[in-house]
C-alpha positions as CSV (number, residue, x, y, z in Angstrom):
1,X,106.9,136.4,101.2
2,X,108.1,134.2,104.2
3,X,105.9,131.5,104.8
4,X,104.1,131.1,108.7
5,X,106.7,128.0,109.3
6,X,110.1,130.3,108.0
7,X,108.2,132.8,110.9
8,X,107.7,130.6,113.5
9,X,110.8,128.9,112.7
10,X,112.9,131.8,113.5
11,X,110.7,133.2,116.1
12,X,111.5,130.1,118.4
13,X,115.1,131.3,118.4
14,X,114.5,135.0,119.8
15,X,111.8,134.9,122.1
16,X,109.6,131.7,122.6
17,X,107.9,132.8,125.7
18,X,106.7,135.8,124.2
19,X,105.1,134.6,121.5
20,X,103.8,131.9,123.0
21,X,102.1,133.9,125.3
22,X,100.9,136.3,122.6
23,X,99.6,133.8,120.4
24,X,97.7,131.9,123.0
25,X,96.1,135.4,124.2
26,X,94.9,135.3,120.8
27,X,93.5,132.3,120.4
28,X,96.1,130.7,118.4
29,X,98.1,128.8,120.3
30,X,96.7,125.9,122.9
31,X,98.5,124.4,125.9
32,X,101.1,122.3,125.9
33,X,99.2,118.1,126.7
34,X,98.6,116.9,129.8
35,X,98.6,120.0,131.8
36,X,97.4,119.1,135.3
37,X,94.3,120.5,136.2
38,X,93.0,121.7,132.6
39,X,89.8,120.4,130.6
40,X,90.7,117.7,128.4
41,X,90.1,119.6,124.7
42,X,92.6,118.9,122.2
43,X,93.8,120.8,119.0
44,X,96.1,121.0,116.4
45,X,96.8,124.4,117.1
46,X,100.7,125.3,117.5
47,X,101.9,124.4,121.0
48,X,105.2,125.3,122.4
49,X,108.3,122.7,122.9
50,X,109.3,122.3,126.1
51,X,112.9,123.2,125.5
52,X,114.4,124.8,122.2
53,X,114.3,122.4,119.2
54,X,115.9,122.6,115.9
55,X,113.7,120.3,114.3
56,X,109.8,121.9,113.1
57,X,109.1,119.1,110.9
58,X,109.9,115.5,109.8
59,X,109.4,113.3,106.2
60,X,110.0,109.8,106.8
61,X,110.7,107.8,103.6
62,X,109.4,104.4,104.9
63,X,110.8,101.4,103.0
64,X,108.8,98.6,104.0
65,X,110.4,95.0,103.5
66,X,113.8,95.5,104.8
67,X,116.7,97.1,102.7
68,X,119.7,94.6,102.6
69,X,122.1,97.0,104.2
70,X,125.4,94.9,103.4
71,X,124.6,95.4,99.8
72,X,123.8,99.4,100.2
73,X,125.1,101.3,103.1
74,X,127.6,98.4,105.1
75,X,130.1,96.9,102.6
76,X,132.2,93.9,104.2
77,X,134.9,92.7,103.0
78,X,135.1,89.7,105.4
79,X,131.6,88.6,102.8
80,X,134.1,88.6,100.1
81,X,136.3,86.6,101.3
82,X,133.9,84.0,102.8
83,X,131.7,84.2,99.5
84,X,130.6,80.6,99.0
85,X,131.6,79.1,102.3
86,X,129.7,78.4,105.7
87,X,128.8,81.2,108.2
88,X,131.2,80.5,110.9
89,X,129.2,81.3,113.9
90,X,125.4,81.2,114.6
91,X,122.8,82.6,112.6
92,X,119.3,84.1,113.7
93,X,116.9,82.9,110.9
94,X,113.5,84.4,110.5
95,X,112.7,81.6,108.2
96,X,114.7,78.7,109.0
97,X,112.7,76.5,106.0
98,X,114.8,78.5,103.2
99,X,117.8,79.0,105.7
100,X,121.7,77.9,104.3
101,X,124.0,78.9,105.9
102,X,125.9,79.5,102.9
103,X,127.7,83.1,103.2
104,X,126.8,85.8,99.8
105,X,128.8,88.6,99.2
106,X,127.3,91.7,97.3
107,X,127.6,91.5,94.1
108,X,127.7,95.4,93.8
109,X,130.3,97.7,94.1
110,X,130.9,100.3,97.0
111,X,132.8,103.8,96.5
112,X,133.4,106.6,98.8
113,X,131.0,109.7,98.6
114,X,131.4,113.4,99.4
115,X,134.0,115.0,101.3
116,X,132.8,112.7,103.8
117,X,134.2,109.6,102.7
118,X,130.8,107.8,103.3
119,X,130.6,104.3,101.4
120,X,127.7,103.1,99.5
121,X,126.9,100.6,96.9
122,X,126.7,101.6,93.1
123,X,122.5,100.9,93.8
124,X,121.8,104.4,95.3
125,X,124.2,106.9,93.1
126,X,122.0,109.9,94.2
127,X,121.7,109.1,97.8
128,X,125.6,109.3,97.5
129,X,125.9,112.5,96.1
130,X,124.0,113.9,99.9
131,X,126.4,111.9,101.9
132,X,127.7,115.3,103.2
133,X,124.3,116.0,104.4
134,X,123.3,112.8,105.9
135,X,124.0,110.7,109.2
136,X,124.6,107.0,108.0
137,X,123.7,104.9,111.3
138,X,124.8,101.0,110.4
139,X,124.1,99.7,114.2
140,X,119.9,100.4,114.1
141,X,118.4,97.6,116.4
142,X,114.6,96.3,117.2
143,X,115.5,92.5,117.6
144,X,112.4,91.2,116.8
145,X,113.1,89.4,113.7
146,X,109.0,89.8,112.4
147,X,107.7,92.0,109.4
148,X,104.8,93.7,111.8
149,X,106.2,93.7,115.6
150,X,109.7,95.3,113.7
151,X,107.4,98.0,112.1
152,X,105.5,98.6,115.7
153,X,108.4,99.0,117.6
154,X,109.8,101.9,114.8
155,X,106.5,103.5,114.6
156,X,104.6,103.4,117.7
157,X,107.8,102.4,120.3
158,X,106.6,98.5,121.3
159,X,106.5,95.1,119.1
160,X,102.3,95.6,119.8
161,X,99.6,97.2,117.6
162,X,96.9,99.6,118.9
163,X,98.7,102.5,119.7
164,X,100.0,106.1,118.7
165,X,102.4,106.5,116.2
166,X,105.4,108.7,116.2
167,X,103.6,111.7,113.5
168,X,100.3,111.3,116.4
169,X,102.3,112.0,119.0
170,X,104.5,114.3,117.6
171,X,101.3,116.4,116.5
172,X,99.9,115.7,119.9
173,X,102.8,117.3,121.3
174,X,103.9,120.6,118.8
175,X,100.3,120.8,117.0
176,X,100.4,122.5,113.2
177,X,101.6,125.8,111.7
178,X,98.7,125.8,109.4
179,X,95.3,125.2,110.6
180,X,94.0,124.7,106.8
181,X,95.7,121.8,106.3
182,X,96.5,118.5,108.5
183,X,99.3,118.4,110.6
184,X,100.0,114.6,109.9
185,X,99.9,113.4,106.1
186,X,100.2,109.7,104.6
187,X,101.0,109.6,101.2
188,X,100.9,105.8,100.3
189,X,102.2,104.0,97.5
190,X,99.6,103.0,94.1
191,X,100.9,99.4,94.3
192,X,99.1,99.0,98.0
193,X,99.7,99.7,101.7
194,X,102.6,98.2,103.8
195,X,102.3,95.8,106.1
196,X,100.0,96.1,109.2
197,X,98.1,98.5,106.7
198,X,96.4,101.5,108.2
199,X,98.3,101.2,111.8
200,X,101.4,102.7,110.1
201,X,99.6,106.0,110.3
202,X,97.4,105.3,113.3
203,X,96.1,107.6,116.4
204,X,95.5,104.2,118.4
205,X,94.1,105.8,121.8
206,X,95.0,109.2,121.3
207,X,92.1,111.0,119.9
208,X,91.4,110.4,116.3
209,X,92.3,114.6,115.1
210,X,95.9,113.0,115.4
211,X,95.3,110.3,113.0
212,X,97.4,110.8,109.7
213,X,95.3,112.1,106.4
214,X,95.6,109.8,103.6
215,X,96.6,111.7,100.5
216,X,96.2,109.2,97.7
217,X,98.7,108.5,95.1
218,X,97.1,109.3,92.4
219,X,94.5,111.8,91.2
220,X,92.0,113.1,92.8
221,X,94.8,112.9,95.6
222,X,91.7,113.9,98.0
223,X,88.7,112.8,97.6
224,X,85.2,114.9,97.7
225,X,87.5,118.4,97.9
226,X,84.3,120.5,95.8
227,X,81.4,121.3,97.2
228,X,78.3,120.4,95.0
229,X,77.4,122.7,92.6
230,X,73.9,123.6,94.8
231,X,76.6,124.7,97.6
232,X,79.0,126.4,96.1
233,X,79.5,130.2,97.1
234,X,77.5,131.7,99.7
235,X,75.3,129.0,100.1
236,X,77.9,126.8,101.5
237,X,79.2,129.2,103.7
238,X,76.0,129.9,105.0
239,X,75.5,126.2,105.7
240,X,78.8,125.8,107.3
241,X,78.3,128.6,109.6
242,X,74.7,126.6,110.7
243,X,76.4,123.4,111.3
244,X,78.8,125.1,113.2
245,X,76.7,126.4,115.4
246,X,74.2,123.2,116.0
247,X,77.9,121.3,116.4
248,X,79.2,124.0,119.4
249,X,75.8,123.5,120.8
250,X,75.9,119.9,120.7
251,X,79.4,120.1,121.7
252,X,78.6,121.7,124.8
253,X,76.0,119.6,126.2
254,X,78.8,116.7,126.0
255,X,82.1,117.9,127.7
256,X,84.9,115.6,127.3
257,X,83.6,113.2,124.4
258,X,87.3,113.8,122.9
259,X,86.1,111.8,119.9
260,X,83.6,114.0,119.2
261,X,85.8,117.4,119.3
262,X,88.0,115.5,117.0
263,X,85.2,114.9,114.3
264,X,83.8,117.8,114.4
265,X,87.6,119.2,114.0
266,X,88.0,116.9,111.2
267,X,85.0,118.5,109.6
268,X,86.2,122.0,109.7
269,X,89.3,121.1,108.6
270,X,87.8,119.7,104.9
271,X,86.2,122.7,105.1
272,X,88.9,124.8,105.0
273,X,91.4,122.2,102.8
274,X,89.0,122.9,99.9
275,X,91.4,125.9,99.3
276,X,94.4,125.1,100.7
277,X,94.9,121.1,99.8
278,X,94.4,122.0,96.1
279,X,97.4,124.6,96.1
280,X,99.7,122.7,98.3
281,X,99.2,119.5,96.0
282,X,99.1,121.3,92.9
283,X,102.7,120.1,91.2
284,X,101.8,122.6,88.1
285,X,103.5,125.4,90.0
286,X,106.9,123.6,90.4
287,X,109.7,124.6,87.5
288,X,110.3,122.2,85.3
289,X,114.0,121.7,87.1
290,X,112.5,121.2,89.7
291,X,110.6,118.1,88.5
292,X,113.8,117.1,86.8
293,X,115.2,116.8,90.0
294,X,113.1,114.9,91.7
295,X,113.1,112.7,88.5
296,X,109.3,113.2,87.7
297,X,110.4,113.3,83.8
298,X,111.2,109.7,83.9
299,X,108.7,106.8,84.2
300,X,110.8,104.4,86.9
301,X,110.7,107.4,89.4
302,X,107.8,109.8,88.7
303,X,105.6,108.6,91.0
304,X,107.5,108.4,94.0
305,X,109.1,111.6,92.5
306,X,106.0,113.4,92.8
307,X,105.4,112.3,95.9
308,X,108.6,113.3,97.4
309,X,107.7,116.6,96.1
310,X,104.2,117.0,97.7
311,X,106.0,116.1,100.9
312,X,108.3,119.6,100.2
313,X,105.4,121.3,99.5
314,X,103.4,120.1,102.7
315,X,106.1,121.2,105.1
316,X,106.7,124.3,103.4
317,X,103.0,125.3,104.6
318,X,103.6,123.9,107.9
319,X,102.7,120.6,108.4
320,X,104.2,119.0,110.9
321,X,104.4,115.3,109.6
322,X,104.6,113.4,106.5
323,X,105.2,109.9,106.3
324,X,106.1,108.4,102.6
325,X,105.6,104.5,102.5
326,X,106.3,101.7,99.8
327,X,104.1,99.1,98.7
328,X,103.7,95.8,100.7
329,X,106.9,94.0,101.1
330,X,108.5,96.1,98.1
331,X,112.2,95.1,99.6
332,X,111.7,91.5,101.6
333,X,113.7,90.0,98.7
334,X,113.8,86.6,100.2
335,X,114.5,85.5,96.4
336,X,115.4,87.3,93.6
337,X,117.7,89.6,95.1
338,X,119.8,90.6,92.1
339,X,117.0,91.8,90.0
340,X,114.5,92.9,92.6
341,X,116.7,95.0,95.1
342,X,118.1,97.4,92.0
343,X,114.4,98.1,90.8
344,X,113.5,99.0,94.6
345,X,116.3,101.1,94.6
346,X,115.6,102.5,91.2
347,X,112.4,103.7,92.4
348,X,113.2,105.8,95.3
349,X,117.3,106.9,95.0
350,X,116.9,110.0,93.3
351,X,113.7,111.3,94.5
352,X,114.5,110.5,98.2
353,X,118.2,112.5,97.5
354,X,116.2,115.0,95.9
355,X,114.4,116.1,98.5
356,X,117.2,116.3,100.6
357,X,118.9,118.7,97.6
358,X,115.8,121.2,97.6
359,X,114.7,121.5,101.3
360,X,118.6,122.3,101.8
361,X,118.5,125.0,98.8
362,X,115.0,126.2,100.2
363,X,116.4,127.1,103.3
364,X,114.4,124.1,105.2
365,X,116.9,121.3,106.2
366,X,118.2,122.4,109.4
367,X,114.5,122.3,110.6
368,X,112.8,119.3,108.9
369,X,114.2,115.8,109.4
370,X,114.6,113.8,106.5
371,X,114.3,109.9,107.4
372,X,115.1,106.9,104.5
373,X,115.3,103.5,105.9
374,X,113.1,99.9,106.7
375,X,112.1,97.8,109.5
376,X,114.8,95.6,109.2
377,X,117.7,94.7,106.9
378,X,119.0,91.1,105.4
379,X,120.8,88.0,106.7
380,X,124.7,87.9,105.3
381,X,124.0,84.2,104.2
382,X,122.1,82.5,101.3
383,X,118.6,82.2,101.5
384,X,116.4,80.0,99.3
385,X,119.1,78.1,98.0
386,X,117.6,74.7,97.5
387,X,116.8,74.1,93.6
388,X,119.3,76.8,92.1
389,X,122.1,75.9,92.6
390,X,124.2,77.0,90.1
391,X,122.0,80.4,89.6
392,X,122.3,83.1,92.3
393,X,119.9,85.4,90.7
394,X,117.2,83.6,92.1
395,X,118.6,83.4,95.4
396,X,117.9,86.1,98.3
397,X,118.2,87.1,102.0
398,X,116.3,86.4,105.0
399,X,115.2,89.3,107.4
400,X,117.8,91.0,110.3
401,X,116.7,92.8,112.8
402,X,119.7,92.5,115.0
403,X,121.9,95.2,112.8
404,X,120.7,97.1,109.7
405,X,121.1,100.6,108.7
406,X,118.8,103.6,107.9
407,X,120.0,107.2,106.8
408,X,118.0,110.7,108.5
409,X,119.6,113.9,107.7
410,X,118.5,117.7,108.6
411,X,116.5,118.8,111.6
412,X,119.8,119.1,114.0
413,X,121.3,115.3,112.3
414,X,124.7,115.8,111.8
415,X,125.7,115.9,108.1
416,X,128.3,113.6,106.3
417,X,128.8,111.3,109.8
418,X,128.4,107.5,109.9
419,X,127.5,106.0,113.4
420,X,127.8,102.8,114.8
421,X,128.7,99.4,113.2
422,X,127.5,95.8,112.7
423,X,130.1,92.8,113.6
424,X,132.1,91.8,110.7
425,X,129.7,89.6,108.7
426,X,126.4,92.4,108.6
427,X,125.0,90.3,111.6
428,X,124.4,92.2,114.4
429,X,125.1,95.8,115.6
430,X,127.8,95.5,118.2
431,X,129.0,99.7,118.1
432,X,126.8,102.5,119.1
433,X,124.0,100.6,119.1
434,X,120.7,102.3,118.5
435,X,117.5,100.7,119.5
436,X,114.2,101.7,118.0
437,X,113.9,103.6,121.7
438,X,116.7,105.5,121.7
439,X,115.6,106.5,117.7
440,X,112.1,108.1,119.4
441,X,114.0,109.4,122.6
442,X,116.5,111.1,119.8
443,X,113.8,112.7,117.3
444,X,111.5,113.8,120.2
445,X,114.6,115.7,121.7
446,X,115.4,117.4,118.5
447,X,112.0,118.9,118.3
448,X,112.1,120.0,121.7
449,X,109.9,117.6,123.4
450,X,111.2,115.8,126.5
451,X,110.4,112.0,126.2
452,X,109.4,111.8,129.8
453,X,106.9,114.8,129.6
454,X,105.1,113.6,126.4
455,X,102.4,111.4,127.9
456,X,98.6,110.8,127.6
457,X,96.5,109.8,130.4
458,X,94.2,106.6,129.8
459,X,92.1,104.4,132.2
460,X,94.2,105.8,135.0
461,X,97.2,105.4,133.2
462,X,100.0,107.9,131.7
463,X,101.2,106.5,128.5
464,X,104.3,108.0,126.8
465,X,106.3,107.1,122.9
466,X,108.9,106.2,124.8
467,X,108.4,103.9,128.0
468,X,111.6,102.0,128.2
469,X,113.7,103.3,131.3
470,X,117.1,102.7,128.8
471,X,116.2,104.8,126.6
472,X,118.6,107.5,125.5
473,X,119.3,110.8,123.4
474,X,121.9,109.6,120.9
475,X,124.3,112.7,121.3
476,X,126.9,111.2,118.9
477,X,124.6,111.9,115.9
478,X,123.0,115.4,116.9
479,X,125.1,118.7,115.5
């Protein structure tokens, strides 16, 4: 049975005007945002791109701390061989009390992956084994050398707080293939929320039906899904279809109060999830190899396992967004780097490769984008050195925003391609740079949304994801 995404999916290939116009004849399909001259009503209902895009979906693996690329994805060898001695250049410290300028080289091992050649460090085995499927970019850039402005300008496109974030407007713009469940999803981590908390899954001024759903992580995963007892049945659907009608009717007498379409949205939407969230979260289906896979056998990676997996399941009913975070400052090893950064690894290699492995055997990679990566990476010098001097396992790196690396793959990425570099030392991206900007300009262009076209009128205003006039579609990384 082929689900309403797989139909879609293929239907935007072989005649997108068509069924566009079909669907919105029926009801089903709204138009496309901003149109001038029409009502301001907005919807999660499935809206056409404005060019042909590969990409229907997108996970984004969100590791928030900062990764230490040089001792994952960037080996240098010019680290080895200063190991021990002073940086010979200038440094951009984040926290220049801890600072040295003493240079560190991994002490883990690199090997080449795949057909591909890719390298990366002995920490992420699994991620290794998709190389062929992945783009490795090592020249990502936000230069703003700050926990919270670094995790703005990745998920909202500026260093400030307040606004949309890339799953809002990406839903703002394409809507959902399934009206039963949301079209943006957060599933956050047990051990807390990230940084900046609930703005990493904010609607900031768009209205609040593009906010992300939380989807705890653990169980109940929603809250208040069954009805009362005294509601169940045809009592509650009796009572539904009164509130529904005293809510058009309020509705009406209030045109425009986009907030208030939104709730009452919201409202029907829990309605209808009472069904649908409890299948698409319900793991008991999955095969037992399938769990295996995603490592939900083994303690150290069944929870992020599991989630992983829900994320799989979510897209495969058509949701259009689901962002996966990790627990505040999980990889801002500023000390303890040799015993921390292998247990953050530990925790999400081979569920993140796993998910990779299944949407590709599913049929579902070359239209959902996979993303793995941070805010930031690490310095290529000493940090906290003062103390310990003889012991480097209590020594770490400070943050870098000026050149780190993050991995996407699917969704029109090409696979088993590494773009860009970092200057010798890990420092700074000086090839095929790729600003948090481009990034948005990039993704919105592989779903078919034209960055310039994707705005949202306010206080006179038109506000877009991407506003910065050097902004470009990274053609380098697209297949």
């Amino acid at each position: 049975m082929h689900s309403r995404r797989r139909f879609l999916s293929a239907s935007y290939g072989m005649g997108t005007i068509a069924l566009a116009t079909l669907m919105k004849e029926q009801g089903l399909l709204h138009a496309s945002p901003e149109v001038a001259g029409a009502p301001r009503h907005f919807d999660n209902l499935p809206k056409p791109p404005h060019s042909f895009g590969k990409a229907k979906a997108m996970i984004s693996m969100f590791m928030q701390g900062g990764p230490s690329h040089m001792d994952l994805f960037d080996p240098k060898p010019m680290l080895d061989k200063y190991d021990g001695k002073d940086f010979p250049g200038e440094v951009k410290y984040d926290d220049a009390a801890g600072a040295s300028r003493e240079v560190m080289a991994s002490p883990w091992k690199f090997s080449k992956h795949g057909e591909s050649g890719i390298e990366m460090s002995e920490l992420v085995p699994h991620m290794g084994s998709i190389a062929d499927d992945m783009t490795l970019i090592r020249s990502m850039h936000t230069g703003v050398n700050n926990h919270g402005q670094s995790i703005y300008a990745l998920i909202n496109g500026t260093i400030l707080g307040g606004r949309p974030t890339l799953g809002s407007w990406i839903t703002y713009g394409l809507g959902s293939e399934n009206s039963d469940l949301p079209a943006y999803v957060a599933l956050t981590d047990p051990r807390g929320l990230p940084v900046l908390g609930v703005d990493n899954f904010s609607n900031g001024w768009l209205p609040s039906l593009y906010q992300g759903t939380v989807v705890r992580s653990k169980e109940p995963r929603i809250l208040n899904l069954d009805a009362p007892m005294s509601l169940q049945g045809d009592a509650q659907k009796r009572y539904l279809q009164f509130v529904s009608r005293l809510n058009d009717s309020h509705l009406q007498d209030r045109p425009g109060e986009t907030d208030l379409d939104a709730r009452i949205q919201s409202f029907e939407l829990a309605a209808r999830m009472q069904t649908a969230a409890k299948e698409a979260l319900d793991l008991s289906q999955e095969s037992e190899a399938t769990k295996r896979l995603y490592g939900i056998d083994k303690p150290e990676t069944q929870e992020f396992g599991s989630r992983c997996l829900i994320a799989r399941r979510l897209v495969e009913r058509g949701v259009r967004f689901v962002s996966l975070f990790t627990g505040n400052q999980t990889w801002d090893h500023h000390s303890s780097l040799m015993t921390s950064l292998p247990a953050a690894c530990k925790y999400v290699d081979q569920p993140a490769a796993a998910l990779v492995i299944d949407l590709k055997q599913r049929g579902l990679l070359d239209s959902t984008v996979v993303h793995w990566g941070g805010e930031m990476g690490r310095l290529p010098v000493i940090q906290n050195r003062a103390g310990v001097k003889n012991d480097r396992t209590k020594v770490g790196r400070d943050h870098n925003t000026y050149g780190f690396s993050m991995w996407v793959a699917g969704g029109g990425f090409k696979g088993g391609h590494v773009h860009g570099a970092t200057d010798e030392f890990g420092h700074k991206a000086v090839e095929g740079v790729v600003n948090h900007f481009d990034y948005h300009a990039t993704l919105l262009h592989l779903f078919g949304i034209d960055a310039n076209r994707l705005s949202y009128r306010r206080n006179g205003l038109e506000h877009k994801l991407v506003e910065n006039p050097q902004a470009r579609v990274v053609s380098e990384i697209l297949a």
